[in-house]
N, C-alpha and C positions, 0 to 999 in steps of 0.2 A: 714152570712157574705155576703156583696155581692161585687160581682166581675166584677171589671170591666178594670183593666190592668194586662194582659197575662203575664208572662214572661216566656221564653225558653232558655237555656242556649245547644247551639251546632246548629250552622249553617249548617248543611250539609243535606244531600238529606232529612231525617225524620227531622230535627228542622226545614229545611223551609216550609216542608208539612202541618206540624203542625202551623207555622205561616201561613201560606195561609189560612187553615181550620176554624181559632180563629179569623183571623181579617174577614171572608165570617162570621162569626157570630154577628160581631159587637164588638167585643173587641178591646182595645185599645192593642198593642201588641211588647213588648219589645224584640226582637230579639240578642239574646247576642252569640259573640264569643271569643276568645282568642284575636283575629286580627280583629277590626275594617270591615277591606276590604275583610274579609270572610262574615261577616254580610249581609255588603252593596250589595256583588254579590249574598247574596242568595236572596235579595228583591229584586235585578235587573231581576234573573232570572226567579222570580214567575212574574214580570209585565212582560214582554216579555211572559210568556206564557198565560196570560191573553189577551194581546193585540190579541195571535192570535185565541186564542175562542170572541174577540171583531169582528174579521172580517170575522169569520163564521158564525158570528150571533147568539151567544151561550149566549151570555152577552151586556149588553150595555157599552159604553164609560165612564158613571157616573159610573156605578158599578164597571167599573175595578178601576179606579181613586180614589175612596172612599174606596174601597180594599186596594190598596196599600196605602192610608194614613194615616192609622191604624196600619201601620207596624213601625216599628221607630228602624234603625241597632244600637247597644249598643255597648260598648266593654268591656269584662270582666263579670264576677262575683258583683262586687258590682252595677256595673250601673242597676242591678235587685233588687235593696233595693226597690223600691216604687212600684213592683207588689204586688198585691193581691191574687196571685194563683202561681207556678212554674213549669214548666215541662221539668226535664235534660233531654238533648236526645244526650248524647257524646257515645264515643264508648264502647264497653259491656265490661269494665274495673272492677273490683269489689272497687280495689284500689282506682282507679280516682274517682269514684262514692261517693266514703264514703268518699276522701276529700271533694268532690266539697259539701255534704250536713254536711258537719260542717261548712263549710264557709256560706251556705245558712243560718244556724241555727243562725248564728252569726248575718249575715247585715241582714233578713226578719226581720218585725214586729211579734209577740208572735201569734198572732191569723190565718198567713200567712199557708195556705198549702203548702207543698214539695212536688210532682208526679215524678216518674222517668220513662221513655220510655222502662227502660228495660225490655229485649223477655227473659231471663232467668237467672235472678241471683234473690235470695229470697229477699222480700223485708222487712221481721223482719231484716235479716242482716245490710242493708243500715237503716233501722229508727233506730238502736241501737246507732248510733253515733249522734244521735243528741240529744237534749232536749224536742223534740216533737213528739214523737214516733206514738201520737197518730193522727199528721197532718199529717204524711207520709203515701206514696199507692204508688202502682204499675198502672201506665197508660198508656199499650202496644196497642200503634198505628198499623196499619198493611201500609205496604208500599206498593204503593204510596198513602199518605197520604189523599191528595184530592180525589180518586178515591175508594177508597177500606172503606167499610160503616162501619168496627167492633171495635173498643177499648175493649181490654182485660183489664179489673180490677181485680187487685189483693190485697186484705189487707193482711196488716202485722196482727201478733200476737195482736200488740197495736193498732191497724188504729180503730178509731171512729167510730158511726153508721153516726155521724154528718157529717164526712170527705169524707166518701163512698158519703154520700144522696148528698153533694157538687158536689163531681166527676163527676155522675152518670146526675144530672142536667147541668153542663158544656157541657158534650158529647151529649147529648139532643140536646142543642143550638149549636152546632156545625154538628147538623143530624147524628149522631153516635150511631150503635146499639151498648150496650153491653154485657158480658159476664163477670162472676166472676169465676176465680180459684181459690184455696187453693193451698196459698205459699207454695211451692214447686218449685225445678228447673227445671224449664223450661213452668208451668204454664200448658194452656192445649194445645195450639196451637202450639207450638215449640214443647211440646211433643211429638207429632204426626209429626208433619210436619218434624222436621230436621232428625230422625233418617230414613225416606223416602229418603232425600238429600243425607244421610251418605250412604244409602244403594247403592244408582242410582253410587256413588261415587266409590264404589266395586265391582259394575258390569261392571265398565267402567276399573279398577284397573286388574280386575279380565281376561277383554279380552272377557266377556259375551256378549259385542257389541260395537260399535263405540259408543260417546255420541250422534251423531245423530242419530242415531238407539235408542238409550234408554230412549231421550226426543221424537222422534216420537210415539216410541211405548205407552210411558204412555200417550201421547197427546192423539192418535187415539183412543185406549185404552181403557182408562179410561177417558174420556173428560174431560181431567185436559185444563185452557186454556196455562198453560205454562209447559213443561218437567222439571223434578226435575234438571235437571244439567243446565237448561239456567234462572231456576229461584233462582238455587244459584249462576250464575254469576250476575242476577240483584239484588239480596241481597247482595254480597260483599263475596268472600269466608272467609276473615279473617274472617268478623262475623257469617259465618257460624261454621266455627271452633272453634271461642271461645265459642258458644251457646254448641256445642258435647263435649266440656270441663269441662263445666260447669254441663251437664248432668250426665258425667262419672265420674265426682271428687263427685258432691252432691247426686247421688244416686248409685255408689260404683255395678253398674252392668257392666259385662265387653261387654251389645248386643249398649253399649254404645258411644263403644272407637271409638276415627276417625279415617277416614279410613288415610292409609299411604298416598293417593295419595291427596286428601285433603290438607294434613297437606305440601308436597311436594310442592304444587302452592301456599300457602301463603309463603313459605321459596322466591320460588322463584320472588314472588311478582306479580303473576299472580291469582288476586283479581277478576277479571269478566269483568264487562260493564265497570268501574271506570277506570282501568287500559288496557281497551285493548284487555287485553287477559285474558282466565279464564279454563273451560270446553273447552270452542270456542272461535275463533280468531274472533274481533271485528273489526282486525285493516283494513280489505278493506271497511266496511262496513259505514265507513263514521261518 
């Protein structure tokens, strides 16, 4: 099948990375949100950051211009009927997720693949709800989208040889290395990675160190380029959280569970970079 209009369903930091990355490949690319003016500011925001790799000399004027004319903001769910390919990127909801690909099952053409962004819900779970079990995969971006070179592929129980070799040729033409997991929660990379977040989260809980002590140390350390507690404020602590949720409900170990103080800053809606405040206060910093 071939493909040549994108569509992504969730405006926000990963659906417009992912739109950035698909129309830099040449796709035509249907940008969808709930709200119209969620859309349109997430292709405002990727031309704005084009324009300023245009005047560092990183790109030219045609290329940013032709970037961004590929991009086209949608609103909703059905204004995605006439892609050829899907990629959900809302929030790691298991719920929302299994609605939103019934709806997909419903307005795509029969032959249309479904990909979801999701870092750790199984994805036999989400193809069960549809009629195409065998179009659905798991296609975990790594954020920031443009920047960061891996896509995590994941098949369902059902997912095709045909639907993989699909995938796997899209992230090609987008310069994306890949990787395949065995569904499972959390896949490979969240495996590893969030229960590092959870821990940094415990030592900070714990009085082990300040968090700037405990992202300098893994910094210095171990030459990570960002500390576990300032790269789960730039992920979002909510979805740090719901990914430790996900791990301790679907594999039923208790080196799983989140940490108290975690689950404390999303209560109190101290989410990270997004909101301000997170691990660390953002709000002098402009």
């Amino acid at each position: 099948m071939s493909i040549r209009t994108f569509g992504i369903l969730g405006a926000g930091q990963m659906g417009a990375g992912i739109a950035h990355v698909a129309a830099a490949a040449g796709f035509d690319v249907l940008l969808a949100d709930v709200a119209l003016a969620r859309a349109e500011k997430a292709k405002a925001d990727i031309d704005k950051r084009l324009a300023k790799a245009v005047e560092k000399g990183k790109m030219t004027e045609e290329a940013r211009r032709a970037l961004v004319d590929h991009i086209k903001p949608v609103e909703g769910v059905p204004a995605l009927a006439p892609a050829d390919f899907i990629v959900e990127a809302v929030n790691e909801d298991e719920t929302l997720k299994k609605q939103l690909f019934r709806q997909f099952d419903e307005i795509c053409r029969p032959e249309v693949i479904l990909a979801t962004n999701t870092s750790s819900i199984p994805i036999t779970r989400i193809a069960a709800v549809t009629k195409r079990p065998t179009q659905v995969i798991g296609m975990h971006f790594m954020n920031p989208v443009p920047v960061m070179k891996l896509v995590e592929i994941i098949r369902g129980l059902a997912t095709s040889d045909a639907t993989y070799q699909t995938t796997v040729e899209l992230c090609a033409k987008m310069e994306k290395a890949t990787i395949v997991s065995r569904d499972i929660s959390g896949f490979i990379v969240n495996r590893i990675l969030m229960p590092m977040i959870n821990e940094a989260a415990y030592a900070l809980y714990e009085g082990i160190g300040t968090a700037a002590d405990i992202d300098v140390g893994m910094k210095l350390g171990t030459n990570q380029p960002m500390g576990p507690l300032e790269l789960a404020d730039f992920i979002g602590l909510d979805t740090c959280l719901a990914i430790m949720e996900v791990l301790h409900t679907g594999l039923g170990d208790s080196k799983y569970r989140p940490c108290p103080l975690l689950r404390q800053h999303v209560d109190a809606g101290w989410l990270g970079r997004k909101t301000g405040r997170g691990f660390h206060d953002y709000t002098a910093k402009g």
